[in-house]
C-alpha positions as CSV (number, residue, x, y, z in Angstrom):
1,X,-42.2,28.4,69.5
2,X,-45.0,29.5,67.0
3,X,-46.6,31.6,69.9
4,X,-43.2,33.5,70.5
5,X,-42.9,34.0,66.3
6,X,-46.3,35.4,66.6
7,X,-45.7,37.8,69.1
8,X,-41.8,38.7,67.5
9,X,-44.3,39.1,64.1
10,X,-46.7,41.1,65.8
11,X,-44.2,43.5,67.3
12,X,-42.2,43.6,64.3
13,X,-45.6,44.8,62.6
14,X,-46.2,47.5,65.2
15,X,-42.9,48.5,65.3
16,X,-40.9,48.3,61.8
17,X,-38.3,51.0,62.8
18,X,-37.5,49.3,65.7
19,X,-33.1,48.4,66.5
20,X,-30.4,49.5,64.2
21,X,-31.1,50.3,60.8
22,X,-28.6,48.5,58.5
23,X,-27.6,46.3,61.6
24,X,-24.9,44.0,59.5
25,X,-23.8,46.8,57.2
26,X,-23.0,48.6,61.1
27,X,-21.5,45.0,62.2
28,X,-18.8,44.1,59.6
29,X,-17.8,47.9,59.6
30,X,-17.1,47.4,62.9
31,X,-15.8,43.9,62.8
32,X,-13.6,45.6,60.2
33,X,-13.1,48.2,62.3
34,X,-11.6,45.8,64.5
35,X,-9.8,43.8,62.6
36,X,-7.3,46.5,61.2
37,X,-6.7,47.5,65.1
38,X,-5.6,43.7,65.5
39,X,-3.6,43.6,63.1
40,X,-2.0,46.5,64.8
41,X,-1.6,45.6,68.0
42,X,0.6,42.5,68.7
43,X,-0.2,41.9,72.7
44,X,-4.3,41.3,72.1
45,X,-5.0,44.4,74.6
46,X,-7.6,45.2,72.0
47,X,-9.5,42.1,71.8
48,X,-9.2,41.7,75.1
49,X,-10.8,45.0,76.3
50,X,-13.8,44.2,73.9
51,X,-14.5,40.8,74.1
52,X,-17.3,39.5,76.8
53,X,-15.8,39.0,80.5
54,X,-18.7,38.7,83.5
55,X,-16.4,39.8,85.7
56,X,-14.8,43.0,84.2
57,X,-18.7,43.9,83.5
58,X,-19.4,43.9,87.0
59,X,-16.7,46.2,87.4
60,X,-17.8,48.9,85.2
61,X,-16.9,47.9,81.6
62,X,-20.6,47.5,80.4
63,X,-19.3,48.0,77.2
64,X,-18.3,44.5,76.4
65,X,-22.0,43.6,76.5
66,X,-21.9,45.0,73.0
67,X,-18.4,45.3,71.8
68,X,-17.8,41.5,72.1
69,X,-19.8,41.6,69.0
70,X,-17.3,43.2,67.1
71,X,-14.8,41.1,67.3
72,X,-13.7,39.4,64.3
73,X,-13.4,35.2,64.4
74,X,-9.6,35.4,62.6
75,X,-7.0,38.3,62.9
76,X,-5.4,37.0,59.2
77,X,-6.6,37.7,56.1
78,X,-9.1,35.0,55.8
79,X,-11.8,37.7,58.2
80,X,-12.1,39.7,55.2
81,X,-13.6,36.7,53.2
82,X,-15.8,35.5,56.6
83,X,-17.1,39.3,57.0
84,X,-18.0,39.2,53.3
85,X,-19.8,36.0,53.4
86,X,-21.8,37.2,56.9
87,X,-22.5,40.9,55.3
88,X,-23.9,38.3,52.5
89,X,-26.3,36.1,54.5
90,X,-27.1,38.7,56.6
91,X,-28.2,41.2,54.7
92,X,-30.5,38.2,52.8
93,X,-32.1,37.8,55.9
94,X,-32.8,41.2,56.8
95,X,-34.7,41.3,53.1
96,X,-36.6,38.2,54.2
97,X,-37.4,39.0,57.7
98,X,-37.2,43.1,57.7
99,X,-34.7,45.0,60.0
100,X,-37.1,44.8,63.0
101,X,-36.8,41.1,62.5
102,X,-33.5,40.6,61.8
103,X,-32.7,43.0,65.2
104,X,-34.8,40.9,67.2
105,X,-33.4,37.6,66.2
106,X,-29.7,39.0,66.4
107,X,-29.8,40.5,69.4
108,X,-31.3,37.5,70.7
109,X,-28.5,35.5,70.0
110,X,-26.7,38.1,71.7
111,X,-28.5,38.3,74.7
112,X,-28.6,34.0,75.6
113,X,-24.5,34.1,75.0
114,X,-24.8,37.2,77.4
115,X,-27.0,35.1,80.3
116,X,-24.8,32.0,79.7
117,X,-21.5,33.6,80.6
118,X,-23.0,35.3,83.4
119,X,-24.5,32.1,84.6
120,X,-21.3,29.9,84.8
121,X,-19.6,33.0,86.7
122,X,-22.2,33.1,89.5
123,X,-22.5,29.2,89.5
124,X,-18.5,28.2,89.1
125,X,-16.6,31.5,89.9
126,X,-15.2,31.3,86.1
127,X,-15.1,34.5,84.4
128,X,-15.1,33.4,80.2
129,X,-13.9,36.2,77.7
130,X,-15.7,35.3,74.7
131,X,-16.6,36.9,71.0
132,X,-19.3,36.4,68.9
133,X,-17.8,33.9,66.3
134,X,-20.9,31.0,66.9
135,X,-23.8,33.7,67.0
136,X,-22.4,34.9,63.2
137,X,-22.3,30.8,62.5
138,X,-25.4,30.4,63.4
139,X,-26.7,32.7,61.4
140,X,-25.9,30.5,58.4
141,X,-27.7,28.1,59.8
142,X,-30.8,30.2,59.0
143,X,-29.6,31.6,56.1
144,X,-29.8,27.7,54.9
145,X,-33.3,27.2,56.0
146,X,-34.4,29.5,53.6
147,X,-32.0,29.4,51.0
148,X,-31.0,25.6,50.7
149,X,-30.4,24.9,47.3
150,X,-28.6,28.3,46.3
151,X,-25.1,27.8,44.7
152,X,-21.8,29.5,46.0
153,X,-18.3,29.1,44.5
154,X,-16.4,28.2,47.4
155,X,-12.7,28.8,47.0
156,X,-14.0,31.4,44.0
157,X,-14.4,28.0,42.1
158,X,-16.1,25.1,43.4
159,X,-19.8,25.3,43.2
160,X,-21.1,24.0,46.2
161,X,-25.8,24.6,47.2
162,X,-25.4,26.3,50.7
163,X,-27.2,23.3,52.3
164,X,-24.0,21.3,52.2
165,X,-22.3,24.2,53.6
166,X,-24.7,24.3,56.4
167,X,-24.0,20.6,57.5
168,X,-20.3,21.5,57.5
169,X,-21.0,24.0,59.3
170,X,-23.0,21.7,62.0
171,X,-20.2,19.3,62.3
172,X,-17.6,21.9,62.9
173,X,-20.2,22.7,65.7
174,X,-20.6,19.7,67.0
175,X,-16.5,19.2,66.9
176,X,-16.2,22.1,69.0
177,X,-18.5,21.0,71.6
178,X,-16.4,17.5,71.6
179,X,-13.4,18.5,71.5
180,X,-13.3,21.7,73.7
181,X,-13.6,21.8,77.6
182,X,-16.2,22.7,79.5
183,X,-18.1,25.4,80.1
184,X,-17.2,27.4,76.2
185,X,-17.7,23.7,74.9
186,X,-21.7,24.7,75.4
187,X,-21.3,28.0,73.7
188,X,-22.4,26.8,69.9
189,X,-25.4,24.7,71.5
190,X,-26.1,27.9,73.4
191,X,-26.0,30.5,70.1
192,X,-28.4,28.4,68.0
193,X,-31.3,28.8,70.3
194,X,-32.2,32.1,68.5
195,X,-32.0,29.5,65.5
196,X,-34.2,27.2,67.1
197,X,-36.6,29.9,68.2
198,X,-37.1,32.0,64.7
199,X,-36.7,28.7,62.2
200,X,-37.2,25.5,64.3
201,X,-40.8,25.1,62.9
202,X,-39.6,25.0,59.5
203,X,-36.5,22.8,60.3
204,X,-38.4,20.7,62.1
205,X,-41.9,19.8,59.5
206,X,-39.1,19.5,57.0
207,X,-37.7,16.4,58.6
208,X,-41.3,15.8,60.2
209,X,-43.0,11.7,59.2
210,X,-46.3,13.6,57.9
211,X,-43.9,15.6,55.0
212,X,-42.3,11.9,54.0
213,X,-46.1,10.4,54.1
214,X,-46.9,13.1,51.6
215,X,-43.8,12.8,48.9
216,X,-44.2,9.4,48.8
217,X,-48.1,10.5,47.4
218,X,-46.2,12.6,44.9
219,X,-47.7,12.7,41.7
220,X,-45.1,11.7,38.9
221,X,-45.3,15.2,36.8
222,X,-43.5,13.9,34.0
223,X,-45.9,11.0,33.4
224,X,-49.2,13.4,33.6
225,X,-47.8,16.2,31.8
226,X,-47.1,14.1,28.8
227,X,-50.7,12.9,29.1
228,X,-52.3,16.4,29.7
229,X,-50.5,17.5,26.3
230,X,-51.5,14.3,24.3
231,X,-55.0,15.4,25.4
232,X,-55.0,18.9,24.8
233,X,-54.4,18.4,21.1
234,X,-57.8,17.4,20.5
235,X,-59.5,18.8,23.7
236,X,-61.8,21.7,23.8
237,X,-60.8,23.5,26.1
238,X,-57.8,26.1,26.6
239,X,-56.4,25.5,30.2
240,X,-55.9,22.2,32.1
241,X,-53.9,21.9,35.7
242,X,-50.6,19.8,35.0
243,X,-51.6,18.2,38.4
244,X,-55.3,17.2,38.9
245,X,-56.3,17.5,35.1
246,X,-59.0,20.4,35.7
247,X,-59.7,22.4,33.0
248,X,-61.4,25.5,32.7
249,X,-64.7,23.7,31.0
250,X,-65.2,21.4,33.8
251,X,-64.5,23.6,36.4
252,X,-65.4,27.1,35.3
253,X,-65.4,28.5,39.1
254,X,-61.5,27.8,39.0
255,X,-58.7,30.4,37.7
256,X,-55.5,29.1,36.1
257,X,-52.2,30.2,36.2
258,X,-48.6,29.5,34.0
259,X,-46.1,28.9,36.5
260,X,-42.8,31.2,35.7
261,X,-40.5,28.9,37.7
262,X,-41.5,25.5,35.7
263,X,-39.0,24.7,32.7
264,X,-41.5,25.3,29.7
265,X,-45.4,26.1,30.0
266,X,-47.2,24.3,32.3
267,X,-50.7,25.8,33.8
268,X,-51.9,24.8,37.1
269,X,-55.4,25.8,38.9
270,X,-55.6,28.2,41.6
271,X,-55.1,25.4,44.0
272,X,-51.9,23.9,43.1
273,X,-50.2,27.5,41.0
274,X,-48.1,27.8,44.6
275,X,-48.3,23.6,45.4
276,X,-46.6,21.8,42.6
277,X,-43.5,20.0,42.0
278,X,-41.2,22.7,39.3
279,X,-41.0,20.9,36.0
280,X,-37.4,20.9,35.3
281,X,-37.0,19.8,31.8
C-alpha cells in the first residue's frame, strides 16, 4: 500500500498536468447534465444507454466505460443537493492531493467497478448495468479521513462533524451489501478499494494499538500549562515549551514557536510546535 502511494506520488510529481483538469467541476456538470435529460425522459432510454453494461460494451458501445459516471444516484430533486455536497468534497480533495492525484484515485475507482462487472459477465453470463453512485460515496469516505471533525449543517440546520456522517455512510454500505443480491451486493466493498489504496495507512495507524499506547502517555496540558505560567512569573527566561518545560536558557540550540491553532499563547520547542495536543481553552 505505501509502495503503490509512493509510486502514484512520484508520478503525480513528474506529471502534475496529468487527467482532466477540474475533473469534479467536469463531473457534476455532466451529472447535471444528465439529470435534466432524466427528468425529461419518462422510459429511462437515457440512463440506460449510459450506464455500465459488459455486454453492450462488447458490442460497440465503449462509451459506457465513461458515461456510467455521469449518471446521477436520484432523478428527484434531492441530486441537486448530492451533486453539491460531491462538487464539495471533491473539490477539497483535489486541493489536498492536486488534480493528478485526485485523477489517479478517481479513475481508479472507476477502473476496479469496470474489471468487476466484466468479471461476473465472463464468470456467470450476467451482464449488470450499473452507475457510479458507491464510487462518489466512497469518496466521502476519504473526504472524512482528512477532514474528520469539520462541521456541516445537515438539513441546512443540524450541525453534525463529517466523521459521523462518514459512519452513516458505512452502515448504509454495509446495508446494501446485506440486503441486496448477489453479484451488485459486492459493488460498495468493490468501490472502496481506491479508499483502501490512497488512505488505508492513515485509517488504519489511527485505530492501530501503538496510537492507543501513546494517548494513554498523553501529557495532561492543562496541568503543565498552569505550572509553566506559575513559573514564568519569576523565571528568567523568555520562552518555555508548554510540553517538556525547555526553555530557551537551558536549551539555547532549540527554536520556539507560538502555536496559532492553541486557544491563547502557548510556545512549544521545535520539537513539539507540529506534535502537541491544541489547548482549547
Amino acid at each position: 500500500m505505501k509502495s503503490f502511494l509512493r509510486w502514484v506520488d512520484r508520478f503525480c510529481a513528474r506529471h502534475p498536468r496529468f487527467g482532466v483538469p477540474g475533473l469534479m467541476k467536469v463531473l457534476i456538470i455532466g451529472n447535471a447534465a444528465v439529470w435534466l435529460l432524466s427528468m425529461m425522459d419518462t422510459t429511462g432510454t437515457v440512463i440506460y444507454y449510459l450506464s455500465l453494461n459488459p455486454r453492450m460494451v462488447l458490442q460497440g458501445q465503449i462509451w459506457r466505460l465513461v458515461t456510467f459516471a455521469l449518471i446521477p444516484r436520484t432523478s428527484s430533486l434531492w441530486a441537486l443537493i448530492f451533486l453539491y455536497f460531491y462538487y464539495f468534497i471533491g473539490t477539497a480533495l483535489e486541493r489536498e492531493w492536486g488534480g493528478a492525484k485526485f485523477n489517479v484515485y478517481f479513475f481508479s475507482g472507476l477502473l476496479f467497478t469496470i474489471v468487476y462487472v466484466f468479471l461476473i459477465y465472463f464468470i456467470t453470463g450476467r451482464s449488470m448495468s450499473v452507475g457510479a453512485e458507491y464510487i462518489y460515496l466512497s469518496m466521502f469516505f476519504s473526504f472524512a479521513t482528512y477532514y474528520p471533525d469539520m462541521q456541516v449543517l445537515l438539513f441546512f440546520f443540524i450541525p453534525l462533524k463529517i466523521k459521523w456522517l462518514a459512519i452513516v455512510d458505512a452502515l448504509f454500505f454495509v446495508l446494501s451489501v446485506v440486503t441486496t443480491s448477489f453479484p451488485e451486493n459486492l459493488l460498495p466493498l468493490v468501490a472502496t478499494l481506491n479508499y483502501l489504496l490512497f488512505c488505508g495507512d492513515i485509517l488504519f495507524s489511527a485505530v492501530s494499538p501503538a496510537r492507543f499506547r501513546q494517548r494513554q502517555k498523553t501529557v495532561s496540558f492543562r496541568r503543565e500549562a498552569g505550572r509553566i505560567r506559575r513559573e514564568q512569573q519569576s523565571a528568567p527566561y523568555r520562552f518555555k515549551c508548554a510540553v517538556c518545560g525547555r526553555t530557551e536558557v537551558s536549551n539555547p540550540e532549540l527554536e520556539f514557536r507560538y502555536c496559532s491553532r492553541c486557544a491563547g499563547y502557548h510556545c512549544f520547542c521545535q520539537e513539539h510546535i507540529n506534535n502537541h495536543i491544541h489547548f482549547t481553552e
